[in-house]
N, C-alpha and C positions, 0 to 999 in steps of 0.2 A: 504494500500500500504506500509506504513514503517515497517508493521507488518509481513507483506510477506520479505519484506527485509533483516527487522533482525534476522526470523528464514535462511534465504539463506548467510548470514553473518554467524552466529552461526554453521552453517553446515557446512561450508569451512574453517572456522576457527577450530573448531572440526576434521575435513579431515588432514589439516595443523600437527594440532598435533599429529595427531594417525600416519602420515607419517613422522615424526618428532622421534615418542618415540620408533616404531615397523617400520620400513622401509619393512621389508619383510610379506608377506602373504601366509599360503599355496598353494601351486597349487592346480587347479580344476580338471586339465588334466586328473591327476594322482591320483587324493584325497591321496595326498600328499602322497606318497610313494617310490617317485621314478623312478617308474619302467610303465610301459604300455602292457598290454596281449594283443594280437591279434590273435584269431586264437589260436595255439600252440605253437605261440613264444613269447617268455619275450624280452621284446624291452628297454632300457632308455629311457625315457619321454625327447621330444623333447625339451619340452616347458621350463621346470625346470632344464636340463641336469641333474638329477638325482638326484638335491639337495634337492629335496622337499617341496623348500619356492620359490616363483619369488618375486623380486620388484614389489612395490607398483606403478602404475600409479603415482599419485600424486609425489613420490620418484624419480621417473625415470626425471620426468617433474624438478622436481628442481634440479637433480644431471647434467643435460642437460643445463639448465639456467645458473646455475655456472660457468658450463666449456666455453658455450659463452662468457660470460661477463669478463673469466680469460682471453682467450685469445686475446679478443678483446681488453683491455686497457694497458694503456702504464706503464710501470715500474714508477720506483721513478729514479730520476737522479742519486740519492747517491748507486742504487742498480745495475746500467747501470756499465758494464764491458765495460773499453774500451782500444780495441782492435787496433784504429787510432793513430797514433802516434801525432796526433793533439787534445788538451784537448776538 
């Protein structure tokens, strides 16, 4: 059991930093090119809007977590503009 654990530790920890050093990954969509053939017409890939990398899951999840946590807490006092003519 702690063996199974610490390889699922090791994995996520690993995941962590490959989202961490490479935030983007090729698209699949497109096998990274851009673009999407259908038929006769050449389309932009929806998925990558034509960039050819998407975010990483993992990446996405933490660039999400951040922006919760920024907007949710409170300033510092000494950072608080104020606008009340009462201190």
């Amino acid at each position: 059991m702690a063996l199974a654990s610490l390889a699922i530790l090791l994995t996520l920890s690993g995941y962590a930093a490959l989202c961490t050093i490479r935030p983007f990954k090729p698209c699949r969509a497109c096998d990274a090119t851009g673009v999407r053939r259908t038929h006769r017409t050449v389309k932009v890939c929806r998925r990558c809007r034509g960039s050819r990398y998407r975010l990483r899951t993992g990446r996405r999840l933490t660039n999400t977590t951040r922006a919760i946590h920024h907007t949710g807490t409170r300033t510092h006092p000494s950072e608080r503009t104020t606008d009340s003519p009462w201190p």
